[in-house]
PyMOL CGO cylinders between C-alpha atoms (Angstrom):
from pymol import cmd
from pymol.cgo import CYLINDER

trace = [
    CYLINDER, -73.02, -281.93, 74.43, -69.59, -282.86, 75.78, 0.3, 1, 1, 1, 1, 1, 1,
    CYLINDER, -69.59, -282.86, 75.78, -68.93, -286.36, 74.08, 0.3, 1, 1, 1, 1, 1, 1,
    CYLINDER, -68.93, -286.36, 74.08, -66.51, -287.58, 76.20, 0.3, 1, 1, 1, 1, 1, 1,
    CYLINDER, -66.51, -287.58, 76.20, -68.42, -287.11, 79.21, 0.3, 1, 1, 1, 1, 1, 1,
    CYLINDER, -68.42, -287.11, 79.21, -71.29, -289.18, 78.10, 0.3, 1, 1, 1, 1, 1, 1,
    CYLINDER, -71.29, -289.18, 78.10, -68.43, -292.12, 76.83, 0.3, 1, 1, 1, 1, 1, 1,
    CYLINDER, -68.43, -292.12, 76.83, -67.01, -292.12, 80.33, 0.3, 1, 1, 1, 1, 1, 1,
    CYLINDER, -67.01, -292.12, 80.33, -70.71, -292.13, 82.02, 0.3, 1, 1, 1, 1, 1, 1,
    CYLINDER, -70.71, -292.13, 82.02, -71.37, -294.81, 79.90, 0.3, 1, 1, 1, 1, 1, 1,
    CYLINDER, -71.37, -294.81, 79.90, -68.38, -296.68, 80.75, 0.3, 1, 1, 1, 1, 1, 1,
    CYLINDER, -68.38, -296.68, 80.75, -68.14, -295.96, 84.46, 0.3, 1, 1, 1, 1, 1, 1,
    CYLINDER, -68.14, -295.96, 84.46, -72.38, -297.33, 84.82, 0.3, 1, 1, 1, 1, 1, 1,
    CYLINDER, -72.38, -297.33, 84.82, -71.69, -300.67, 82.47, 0.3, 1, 1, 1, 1, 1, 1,
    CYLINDER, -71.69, -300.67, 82.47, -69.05, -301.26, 84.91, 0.3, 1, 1, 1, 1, 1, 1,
    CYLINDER, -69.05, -301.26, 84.91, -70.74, -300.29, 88.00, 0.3, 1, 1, 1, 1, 1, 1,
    CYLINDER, -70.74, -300.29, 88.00, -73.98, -302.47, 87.12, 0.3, 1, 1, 1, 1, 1, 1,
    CYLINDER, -73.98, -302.47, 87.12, -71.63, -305.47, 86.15, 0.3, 1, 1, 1, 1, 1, 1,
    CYLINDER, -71.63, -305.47, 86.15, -69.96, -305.58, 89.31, 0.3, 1, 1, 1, 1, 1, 1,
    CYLINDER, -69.96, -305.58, 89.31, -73.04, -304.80, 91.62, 0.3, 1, 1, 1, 1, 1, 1,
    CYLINDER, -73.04, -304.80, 91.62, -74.69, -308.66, 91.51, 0.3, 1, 1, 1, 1, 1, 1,
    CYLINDER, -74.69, -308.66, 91.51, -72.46, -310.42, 93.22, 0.3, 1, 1, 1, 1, 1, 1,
    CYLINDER, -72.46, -310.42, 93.22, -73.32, -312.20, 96.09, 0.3, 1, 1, 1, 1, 1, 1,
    CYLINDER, -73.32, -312.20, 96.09, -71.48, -313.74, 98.84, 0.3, 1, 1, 1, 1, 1, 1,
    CYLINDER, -71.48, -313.74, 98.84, -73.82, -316.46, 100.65, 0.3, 1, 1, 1, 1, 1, 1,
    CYLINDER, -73.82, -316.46, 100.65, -72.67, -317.79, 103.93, 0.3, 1, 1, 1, 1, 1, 1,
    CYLINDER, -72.67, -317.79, 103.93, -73.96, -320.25, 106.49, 0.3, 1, 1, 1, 1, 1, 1,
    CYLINDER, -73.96, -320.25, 106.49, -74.07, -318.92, 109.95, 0.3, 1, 1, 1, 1, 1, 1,
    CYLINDER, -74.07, -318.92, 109.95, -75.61, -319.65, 113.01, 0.3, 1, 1, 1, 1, 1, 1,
    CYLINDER, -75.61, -319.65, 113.01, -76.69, -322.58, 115.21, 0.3, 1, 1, 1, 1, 1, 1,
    CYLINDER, -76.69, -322.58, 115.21, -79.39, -323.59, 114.05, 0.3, 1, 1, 1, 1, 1, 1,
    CYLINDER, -79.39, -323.59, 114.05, -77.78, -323.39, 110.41, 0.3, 1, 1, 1, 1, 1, 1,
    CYLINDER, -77.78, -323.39, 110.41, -78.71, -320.52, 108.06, 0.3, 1, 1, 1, 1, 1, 1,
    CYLINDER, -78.71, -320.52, 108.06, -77.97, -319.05, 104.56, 0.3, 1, 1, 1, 1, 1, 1,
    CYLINDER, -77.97, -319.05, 104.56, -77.08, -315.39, 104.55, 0.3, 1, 1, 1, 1, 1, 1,
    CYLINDER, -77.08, -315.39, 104.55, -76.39, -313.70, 101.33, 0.3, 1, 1, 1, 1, 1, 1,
    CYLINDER, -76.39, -313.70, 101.33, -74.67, -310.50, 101.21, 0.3, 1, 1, 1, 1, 1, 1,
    CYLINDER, -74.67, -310.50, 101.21, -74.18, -307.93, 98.56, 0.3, 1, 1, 1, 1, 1, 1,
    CYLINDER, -74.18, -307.93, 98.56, -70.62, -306.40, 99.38, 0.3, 1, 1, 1, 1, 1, 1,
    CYLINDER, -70.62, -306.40, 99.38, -70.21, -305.06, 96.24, 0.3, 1, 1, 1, 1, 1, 1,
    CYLINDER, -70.21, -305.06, 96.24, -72.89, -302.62, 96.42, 0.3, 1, 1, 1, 1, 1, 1,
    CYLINDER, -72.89, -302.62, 96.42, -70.23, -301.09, 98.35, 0.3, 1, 1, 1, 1, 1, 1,
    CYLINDER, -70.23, -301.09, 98.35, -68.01, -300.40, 95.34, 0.3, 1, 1, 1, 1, 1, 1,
    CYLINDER, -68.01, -300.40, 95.34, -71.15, -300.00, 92.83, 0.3, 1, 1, 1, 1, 1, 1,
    CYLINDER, -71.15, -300.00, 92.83, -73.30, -297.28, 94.09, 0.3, 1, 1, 1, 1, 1, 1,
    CYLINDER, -73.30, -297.28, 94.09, -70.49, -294.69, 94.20, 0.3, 1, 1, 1, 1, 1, 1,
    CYLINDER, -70.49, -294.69, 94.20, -69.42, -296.00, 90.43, 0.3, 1, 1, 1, 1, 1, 1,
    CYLINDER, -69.42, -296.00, 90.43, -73.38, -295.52, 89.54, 0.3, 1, 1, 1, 1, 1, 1,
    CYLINDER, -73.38, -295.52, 89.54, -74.09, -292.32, 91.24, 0.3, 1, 1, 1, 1, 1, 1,
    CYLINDER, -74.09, -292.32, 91.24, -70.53, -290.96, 89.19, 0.3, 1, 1, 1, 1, 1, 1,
    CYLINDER, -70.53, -290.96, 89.19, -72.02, -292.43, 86.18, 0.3, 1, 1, 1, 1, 1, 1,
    CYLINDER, -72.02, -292.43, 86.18, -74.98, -290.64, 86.23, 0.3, 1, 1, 1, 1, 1, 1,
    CYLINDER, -74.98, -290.64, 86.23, -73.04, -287.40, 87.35, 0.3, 1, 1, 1, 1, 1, 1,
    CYLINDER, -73.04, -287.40, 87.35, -70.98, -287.67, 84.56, 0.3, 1, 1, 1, 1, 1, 1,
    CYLINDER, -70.98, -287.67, 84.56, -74.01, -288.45, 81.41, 0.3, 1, 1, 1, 1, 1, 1,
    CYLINDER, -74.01, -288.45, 81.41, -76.13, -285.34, 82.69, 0.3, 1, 1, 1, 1, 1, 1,
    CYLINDER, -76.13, -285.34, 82.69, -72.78, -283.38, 82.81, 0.3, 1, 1, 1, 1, 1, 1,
    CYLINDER, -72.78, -283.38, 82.81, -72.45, -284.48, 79.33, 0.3, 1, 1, 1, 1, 1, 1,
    CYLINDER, -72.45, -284.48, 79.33, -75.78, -283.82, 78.01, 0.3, 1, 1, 1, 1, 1, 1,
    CYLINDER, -75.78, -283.82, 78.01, -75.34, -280.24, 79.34, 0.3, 1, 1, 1, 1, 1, 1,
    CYLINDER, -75.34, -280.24, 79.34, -71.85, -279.00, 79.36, 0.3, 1, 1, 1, 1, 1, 1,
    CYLINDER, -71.85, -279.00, 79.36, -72.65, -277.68, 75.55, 0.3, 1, 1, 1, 1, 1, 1,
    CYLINDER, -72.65, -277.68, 75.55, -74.96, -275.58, 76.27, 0.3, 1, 1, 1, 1, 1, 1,
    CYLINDER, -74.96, -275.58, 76.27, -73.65, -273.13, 78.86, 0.3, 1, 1, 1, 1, 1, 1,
    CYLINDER, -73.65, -273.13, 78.86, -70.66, -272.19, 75.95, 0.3, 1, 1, 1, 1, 1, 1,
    CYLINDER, -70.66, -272.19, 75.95, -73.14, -271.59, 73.65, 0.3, 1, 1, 1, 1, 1, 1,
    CYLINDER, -73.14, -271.59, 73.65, -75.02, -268.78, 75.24, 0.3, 1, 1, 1, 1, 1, 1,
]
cmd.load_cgo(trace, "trace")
């Protein structure tokens, strides 16, 4: 088990899920209506997808040395 791996997965998905709520709501249109976009999710799901690269990476990295 590689310990910094699983620190930095941890770190990289607590920021990732922090940042990925944040809406942007807009009025558009004639007649008037509310849009609400997620840009965000544009920045997050990379940041989550690394995150979870990076715990499994951790959880496993130990092992293949050991064998």
């Amino acid at each position: 088990m590689n310990r910094f791996a699983v620190i930095l997965g941890v770190v990289v998905l607590a920021i990732a899920l922090a940042a990925a709520p944040m809406p942007f709501t807009s009025t558009v249109g004639n007649p008037p209506q509310t849009v609400t976009i997620y840009p965000n999710l544009l920045f997050a799901v990379p940041l989550i997808l690394l995150g979870a690269l990076l715990l499994l990476y951790g959880a496993v990295a130990g092992e293949q040395a050991r064998r």
